[in-house]
N, C-alpha and C positions, 0 to 999 in steps of 0.2 A: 504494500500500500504506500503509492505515494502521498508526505504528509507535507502540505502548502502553510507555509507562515505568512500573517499578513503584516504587510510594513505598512506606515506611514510617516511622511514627509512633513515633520513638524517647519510652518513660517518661520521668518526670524524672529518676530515679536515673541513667539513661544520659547524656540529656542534660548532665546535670551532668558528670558523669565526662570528660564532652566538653569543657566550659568549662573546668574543672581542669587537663585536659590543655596549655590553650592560655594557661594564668594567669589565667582567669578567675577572682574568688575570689566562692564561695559559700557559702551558709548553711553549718553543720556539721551534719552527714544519715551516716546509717547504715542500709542495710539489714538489717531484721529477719529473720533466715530464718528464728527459731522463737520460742517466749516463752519458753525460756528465754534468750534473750539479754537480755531487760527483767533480770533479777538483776546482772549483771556489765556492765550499762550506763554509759558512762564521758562523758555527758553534765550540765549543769546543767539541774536543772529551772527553771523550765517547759520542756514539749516539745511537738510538734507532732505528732501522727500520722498520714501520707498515705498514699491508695493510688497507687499508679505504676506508672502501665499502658499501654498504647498504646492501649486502647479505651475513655480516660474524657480527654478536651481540658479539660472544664471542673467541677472537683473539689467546686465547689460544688455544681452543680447535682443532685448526683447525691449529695451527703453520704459525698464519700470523702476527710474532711477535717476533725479535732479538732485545734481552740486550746486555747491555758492547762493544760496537763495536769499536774498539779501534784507530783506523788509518781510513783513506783513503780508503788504498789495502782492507779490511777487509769491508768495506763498500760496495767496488764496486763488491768483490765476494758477499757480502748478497743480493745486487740488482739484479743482474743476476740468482742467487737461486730463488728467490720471482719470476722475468718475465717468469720464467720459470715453477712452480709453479702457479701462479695466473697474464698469460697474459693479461689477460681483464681489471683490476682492476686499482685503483691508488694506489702508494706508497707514505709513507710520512717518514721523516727522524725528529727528533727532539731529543735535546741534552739530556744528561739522567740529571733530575734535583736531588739535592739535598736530600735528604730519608726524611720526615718528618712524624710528628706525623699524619697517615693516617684517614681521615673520607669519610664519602660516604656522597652525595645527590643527592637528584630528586625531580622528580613529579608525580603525576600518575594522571591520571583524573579517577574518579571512577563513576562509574553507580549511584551510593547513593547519596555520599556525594558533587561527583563536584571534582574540582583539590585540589589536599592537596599535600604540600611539607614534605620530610623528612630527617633525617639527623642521622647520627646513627657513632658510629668508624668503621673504617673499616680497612682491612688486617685479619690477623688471629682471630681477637675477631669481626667479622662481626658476624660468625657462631659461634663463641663458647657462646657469652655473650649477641647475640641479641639484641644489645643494641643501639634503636633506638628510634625516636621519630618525629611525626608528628604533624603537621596544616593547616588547612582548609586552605586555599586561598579568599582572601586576607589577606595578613598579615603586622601587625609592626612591627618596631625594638623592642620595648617592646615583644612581642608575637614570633620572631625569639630570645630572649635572653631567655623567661622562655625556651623554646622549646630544645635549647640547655641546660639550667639546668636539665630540665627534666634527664638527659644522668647521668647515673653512676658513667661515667669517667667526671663530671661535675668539681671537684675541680681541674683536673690539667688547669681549665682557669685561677685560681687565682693562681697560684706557688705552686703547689703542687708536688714536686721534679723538675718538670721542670717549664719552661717559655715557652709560647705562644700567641697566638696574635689573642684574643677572638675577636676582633673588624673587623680586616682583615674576619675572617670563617663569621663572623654577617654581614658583607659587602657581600660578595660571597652569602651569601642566600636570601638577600632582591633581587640584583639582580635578582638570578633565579626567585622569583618569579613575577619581573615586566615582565620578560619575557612568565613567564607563563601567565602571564594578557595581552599581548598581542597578542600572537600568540596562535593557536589553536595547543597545545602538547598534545599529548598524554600519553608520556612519556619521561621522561628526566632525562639520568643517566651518573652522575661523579661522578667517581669512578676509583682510589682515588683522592679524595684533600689531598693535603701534606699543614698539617701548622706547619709553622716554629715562632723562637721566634720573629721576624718580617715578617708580609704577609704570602701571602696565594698563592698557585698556582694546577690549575686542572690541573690533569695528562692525564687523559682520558674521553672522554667525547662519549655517543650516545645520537641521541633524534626521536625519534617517531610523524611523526608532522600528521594533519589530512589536507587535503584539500577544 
């Protein structure tokens, strides 16, 4: 007998709420339930406005996703674009954070091995320099630090032209993976993490959960 599991494609607003839950710290995001909520908005501009859906992985591709939104008015014409656009869905507004040294992380649960987390830089050297690096599940802080050594770009955690906040990124990944040990994921991707010379914050987040 074959026996079928069924996934589901938690949004990012979910997602997030997910990481939150576990101390994960991310961007500051709000769901929109209506435009009037753009008036009594308790955010700094710039802002960001996404759609956060379980039937869109890649937000680019599909344009459900405005930078630099500068004001209010500018806000509340993007909202009315997107309902118009993508009436079914939810939107979600959150502030544009800070640019920081970009890395990626996840999960993946693999047929072989079982859930292995990974962690690699991310932005423009995702693709160019490959430069990633994994572990089994469960893991330690000892075992999240070589894993991060393991990385290329390893020395700028000790001041290597810049300053960064190796402890915050080593925080963020122990998390994801208590997460991964508790919940049946399938897949878990944030992308990017901005880490700054203090703390860490995920910018975007999806997760693949199984039932």
């Amino acid at each position: 007998m074959i026996v079928y599991q069924i996934v589901k494609m938690l949004p990012e607003h979910e997602t997030k709420k997910l990481l939150l839950r576990y101390g994960v710290p991310t961007s500051n995001f709000r769901v929109l339930e209506n435009i009037r909520e753009i008036e009594n908005l308790e955010m700094k501009y710039p802002v960001v406005l996404k759609v956060s859906s379980e039937k869109i992985f890649h937000k680019t591709d599909v344009g459900a996703i405005i930078l630099d939104i500068k004001n209010k008015e500018e806000l509340i014409l993007s909202y009315k674009k997107f309902k118009e656009k993508f009436p079914e869905e939810t939107l979600i507004v959150e502030e544009m954070e800070k640019k920081g040294i970009e890395f990626i992380s996840g999960v993946i649960n693999d047929n072989a091995f079982g859930k292995c987390i990974m962690v690699g830089m991310g932005g423009i050297f995702t693709e160019i320099y490959k430069d990633i690096s994994f572990r089994m599940l469960p893991v330690t802080e000892k075992e999240i630090y070589d894993m991060l050594h393991d990385l290329k770009v390893s020395k700028i955690f000790h001041g290597y032209r810049i300053k960064v906040d190796l402890k915050a990124l080593i925080d963020i990944l122990i998390k994801v993976s208590r997460i991964a040990e508790d919940i049946e994921i399938k897949q878990l991707d944030l992308n990017p993490i901005f880490l700054y010379e203090r703390g860490a914050k995920v910018i975007d987040a999806k997760a693949v959960i199984g039932e």
